[in-house]
C-alpha positions as CSV (number, residue, x, y, z in Angstrom):
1,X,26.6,-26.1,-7.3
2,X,25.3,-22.2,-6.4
3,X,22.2,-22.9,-5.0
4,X,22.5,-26.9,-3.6
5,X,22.2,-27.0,0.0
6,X,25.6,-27.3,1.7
7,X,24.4,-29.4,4.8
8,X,22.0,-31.6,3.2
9,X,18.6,-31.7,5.2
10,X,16.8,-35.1,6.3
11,X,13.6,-35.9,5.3
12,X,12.4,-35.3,9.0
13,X,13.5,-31.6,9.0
14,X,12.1,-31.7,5.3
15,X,8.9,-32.4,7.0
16,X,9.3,-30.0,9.7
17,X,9.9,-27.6,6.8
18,X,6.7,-27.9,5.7
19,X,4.6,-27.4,8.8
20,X,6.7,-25.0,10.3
21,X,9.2,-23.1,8.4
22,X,12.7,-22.4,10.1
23,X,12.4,-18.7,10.1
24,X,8.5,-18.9,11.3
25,X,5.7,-18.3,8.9
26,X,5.8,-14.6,8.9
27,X,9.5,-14.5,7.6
28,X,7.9,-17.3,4.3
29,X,5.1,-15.4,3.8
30,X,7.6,-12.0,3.2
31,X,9.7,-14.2,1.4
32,X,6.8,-15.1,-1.1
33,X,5.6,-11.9,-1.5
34,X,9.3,-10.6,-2.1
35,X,10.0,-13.0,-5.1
36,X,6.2,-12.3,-6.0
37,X,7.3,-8.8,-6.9
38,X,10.6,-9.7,-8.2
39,X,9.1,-11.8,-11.0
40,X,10.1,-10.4,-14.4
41,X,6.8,-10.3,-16.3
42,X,3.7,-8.1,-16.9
43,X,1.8,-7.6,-14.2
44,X,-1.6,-8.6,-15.5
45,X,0.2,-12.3,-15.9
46,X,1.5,-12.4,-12.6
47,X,-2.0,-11.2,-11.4
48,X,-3.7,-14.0,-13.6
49,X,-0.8,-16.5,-11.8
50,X,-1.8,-15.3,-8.5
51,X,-5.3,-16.0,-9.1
52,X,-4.9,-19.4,-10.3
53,X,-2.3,-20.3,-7.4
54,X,-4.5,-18.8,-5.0
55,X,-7.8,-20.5,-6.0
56,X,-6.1,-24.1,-6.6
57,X,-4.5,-23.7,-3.0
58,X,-8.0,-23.5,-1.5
59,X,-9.5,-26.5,-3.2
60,X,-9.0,-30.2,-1.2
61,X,-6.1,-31.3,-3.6
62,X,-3.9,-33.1,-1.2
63,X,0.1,-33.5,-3.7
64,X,-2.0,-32.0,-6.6
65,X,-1.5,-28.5,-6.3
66,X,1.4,-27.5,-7.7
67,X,0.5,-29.7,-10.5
68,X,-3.3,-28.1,-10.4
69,X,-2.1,-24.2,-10.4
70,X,0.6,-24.9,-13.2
71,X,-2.0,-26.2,-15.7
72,X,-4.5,-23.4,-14.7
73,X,-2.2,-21.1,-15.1
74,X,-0.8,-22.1,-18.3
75,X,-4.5,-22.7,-19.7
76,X,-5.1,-18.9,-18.3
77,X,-1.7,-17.4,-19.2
78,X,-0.4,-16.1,-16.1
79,X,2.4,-16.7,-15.1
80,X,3.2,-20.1,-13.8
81,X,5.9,-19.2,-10.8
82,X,3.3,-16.6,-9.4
83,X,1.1,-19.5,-9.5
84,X,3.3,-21.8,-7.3
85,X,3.9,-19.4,-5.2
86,X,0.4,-18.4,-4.6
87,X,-0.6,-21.9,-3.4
88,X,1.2,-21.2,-0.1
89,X,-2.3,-19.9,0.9
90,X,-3.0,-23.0,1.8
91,X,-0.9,-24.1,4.9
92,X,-1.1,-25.7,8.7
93,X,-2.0,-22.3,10.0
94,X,-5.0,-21.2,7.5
95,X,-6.2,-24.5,6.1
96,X,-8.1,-25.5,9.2
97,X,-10.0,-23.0,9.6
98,X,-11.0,-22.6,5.8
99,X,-11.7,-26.2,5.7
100,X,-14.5,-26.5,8.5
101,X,-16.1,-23.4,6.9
102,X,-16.1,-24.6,3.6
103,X,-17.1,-27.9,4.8
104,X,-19.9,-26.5,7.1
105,X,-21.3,-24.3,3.5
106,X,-20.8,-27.0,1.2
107,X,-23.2,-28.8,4.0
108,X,-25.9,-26.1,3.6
109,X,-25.3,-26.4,-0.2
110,X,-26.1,-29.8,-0.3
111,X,-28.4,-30.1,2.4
112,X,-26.7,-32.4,4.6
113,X,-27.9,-32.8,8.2
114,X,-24.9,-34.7,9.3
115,X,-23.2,-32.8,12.7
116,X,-19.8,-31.1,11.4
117,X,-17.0,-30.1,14.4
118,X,-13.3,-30.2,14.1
119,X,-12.8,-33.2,15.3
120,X,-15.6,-35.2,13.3
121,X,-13.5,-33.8,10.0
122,X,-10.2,-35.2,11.6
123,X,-11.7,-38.8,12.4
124,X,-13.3,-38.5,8.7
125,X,-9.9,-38.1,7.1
126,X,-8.1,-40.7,9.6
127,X,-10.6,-43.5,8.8
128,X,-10.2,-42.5,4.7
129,X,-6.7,-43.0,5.3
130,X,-6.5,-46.0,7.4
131,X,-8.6,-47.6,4.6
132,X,-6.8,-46.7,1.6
133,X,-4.0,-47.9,3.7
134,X,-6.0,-51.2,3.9
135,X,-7.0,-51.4,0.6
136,X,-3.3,-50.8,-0.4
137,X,-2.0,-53.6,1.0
138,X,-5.2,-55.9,0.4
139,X,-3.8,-56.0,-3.1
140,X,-0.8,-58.1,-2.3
141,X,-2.6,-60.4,0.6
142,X,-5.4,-62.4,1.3
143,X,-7.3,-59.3,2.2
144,X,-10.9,-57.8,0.7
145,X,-10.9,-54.2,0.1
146,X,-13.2,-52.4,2.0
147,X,-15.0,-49.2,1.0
148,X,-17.8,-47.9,3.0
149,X,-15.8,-45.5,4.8
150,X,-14.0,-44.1,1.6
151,X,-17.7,-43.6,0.4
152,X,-19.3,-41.8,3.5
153,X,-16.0,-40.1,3.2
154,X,-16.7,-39.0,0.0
155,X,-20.1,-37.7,0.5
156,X,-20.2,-36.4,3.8
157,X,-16.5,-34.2,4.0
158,X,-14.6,-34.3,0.3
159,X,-17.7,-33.2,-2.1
160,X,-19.1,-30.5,0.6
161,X,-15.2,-29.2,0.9
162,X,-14.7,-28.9,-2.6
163,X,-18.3,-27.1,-3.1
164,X,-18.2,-25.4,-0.1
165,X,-14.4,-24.1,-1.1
166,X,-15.2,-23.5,-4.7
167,X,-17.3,-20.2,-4.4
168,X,-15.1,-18.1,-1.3
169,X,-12.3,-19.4,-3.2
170,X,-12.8,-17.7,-6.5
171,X,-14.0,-14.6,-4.2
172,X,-11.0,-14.4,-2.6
173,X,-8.5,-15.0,-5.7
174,X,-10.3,-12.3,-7.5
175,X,-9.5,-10.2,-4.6
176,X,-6.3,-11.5,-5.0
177,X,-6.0,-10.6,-8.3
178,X,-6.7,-7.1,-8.4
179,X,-5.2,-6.3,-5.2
180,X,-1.7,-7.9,-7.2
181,X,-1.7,-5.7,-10.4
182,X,-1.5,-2.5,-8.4
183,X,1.2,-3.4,-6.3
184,X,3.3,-5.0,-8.6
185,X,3.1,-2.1,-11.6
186,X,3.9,0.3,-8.2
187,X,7.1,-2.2,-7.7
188,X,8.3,-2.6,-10.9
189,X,7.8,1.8,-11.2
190,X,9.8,2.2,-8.6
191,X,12.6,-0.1,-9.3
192,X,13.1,1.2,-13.0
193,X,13.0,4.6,-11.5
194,X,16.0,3.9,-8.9
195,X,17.8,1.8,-11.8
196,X,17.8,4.8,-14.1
197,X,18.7,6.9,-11.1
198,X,22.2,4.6,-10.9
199,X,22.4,4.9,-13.9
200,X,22.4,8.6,-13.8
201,X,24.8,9.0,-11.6
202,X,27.1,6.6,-12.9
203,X,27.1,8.9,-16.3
204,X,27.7,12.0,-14.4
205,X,30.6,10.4,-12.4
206,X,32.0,8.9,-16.2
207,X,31.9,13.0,-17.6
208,X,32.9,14.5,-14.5
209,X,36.1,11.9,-14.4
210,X,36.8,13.2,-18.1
211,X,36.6,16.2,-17.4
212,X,39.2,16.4,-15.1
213,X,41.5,14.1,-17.3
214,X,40.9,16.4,-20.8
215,X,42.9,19.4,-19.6
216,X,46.0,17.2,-18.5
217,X,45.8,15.2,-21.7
218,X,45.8,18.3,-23.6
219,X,48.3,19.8,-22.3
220,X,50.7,16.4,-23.1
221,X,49.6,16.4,-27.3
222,X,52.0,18.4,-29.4
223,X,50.8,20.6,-31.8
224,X,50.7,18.8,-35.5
225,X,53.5,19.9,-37.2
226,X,55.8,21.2,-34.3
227,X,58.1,18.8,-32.1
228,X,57.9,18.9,-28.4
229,X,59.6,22.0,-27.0
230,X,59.6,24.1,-30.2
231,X,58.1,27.3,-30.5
232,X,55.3,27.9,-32.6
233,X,55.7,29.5,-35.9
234,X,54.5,33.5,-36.0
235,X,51.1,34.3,-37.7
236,X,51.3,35.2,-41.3
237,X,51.1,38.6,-42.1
């Protein structure tokens, strides 16, 4: 198939992949904003895509963002690969930092008191893991499900995150957004104009070449009503 992998990759270097691409994160991020220009649509759609992408990538949607910025984008219109492609916002590099900012304001916002650091957040998502991992298998054992921690969880890192994340998120989309329509009409400018500048030149070439074959070729037809060699017949007096 053209575009299957030949060497199939395992599912550790998948997940390699997504921490840490092969090529580093500056080579993705070029890549993205490559096919981000490449996209064949208006660029008030891809701008609308990039916002919806963009904002859904800073939201705490752990496996649900592609499917979040596809269905914002369709509901706003934009276009729906610019969307996916805008959710790479959110990776190992940036998210950190975002998240114990938007964690720390959605704090303020709510008026929580509880101490925030770095490593508070981390033990907060480890125990909400550990007990959905509990609760998982509590359903096919003798076990009770437990879920205090899911609930302090909930209240004390999720809802600030998603509050906290839901203003600087639309700030920066919008940003986003009309920092994309410029670039993108400049892009798709100056690809028609070197397009129609090979085009150009292939025309010129085309008349030049039959310009230089019309005088041979000419020279080759017979005149109607005379055979080849024969001498043409004397004006009329």
């Amino acid at each position: 198939m053209v575009f299957k992998r030949r060497d199939r990759r395992g599912w550790l270097a998948w997940v390699r992949e997504m921490f840490y691409p092969t090529g580093g994160f500056r080579r993705a991020t070029q890549y993205v904003i490559h096919r981000m220009r490449r996209l064949p649509d208006r660029p008030h759609r891809i701008a609308r895509g990039v916002f919806a992408g963009s904002l859904i990538g800073f939201l705490p949607l752990p496996g649900l963002q592609f499917l979040g910025a596809w269905g914002l984008a369709w509901a706003m219109r934009g276009n729906v690969l610019a969307a996916l492609l805008a959710t790479f916002n959110s990776n190992p590099i940036t998210t950190p930092f975002f998240a114990v900012g938007a964690i720390s304001l959605g704090h303020w916002m709510l008026g929580i008191d509880t101490p925030l650091s770095a490593e508070a957040i981390g033990d907060g998502f480890a125990r909400a893991g550990a007990e959905l991992w509990h609760n998982f298998l509590a359903i096919f054992g003798p076990e009770t499900m437990h879920w205090d921690g899911l609930a302090q969880f909930w209240s004390d890192i999720y809802l600030p995150y998603f509050i906290g994340a839901l203003g600087p998120g639309i700030l920066l989309s919008l940003i986003c957004y009309y920092i994309t329509i410029p670039l993108v009409e400049a892009y798709q400018k100056a690809r028609a104009a070197k397009f129609k500048e090979r085009s150009d030149k292939r025309l010129l070439l085309r008349e030049k070449l039959a310009a230089l074959a019309l005088p041979r070729d000419a020279a080759k037809t017979p005149v109607l009503g005379t055979k080849e060699g024969d001498d043409l017949p004397p004006p009329a007096p």
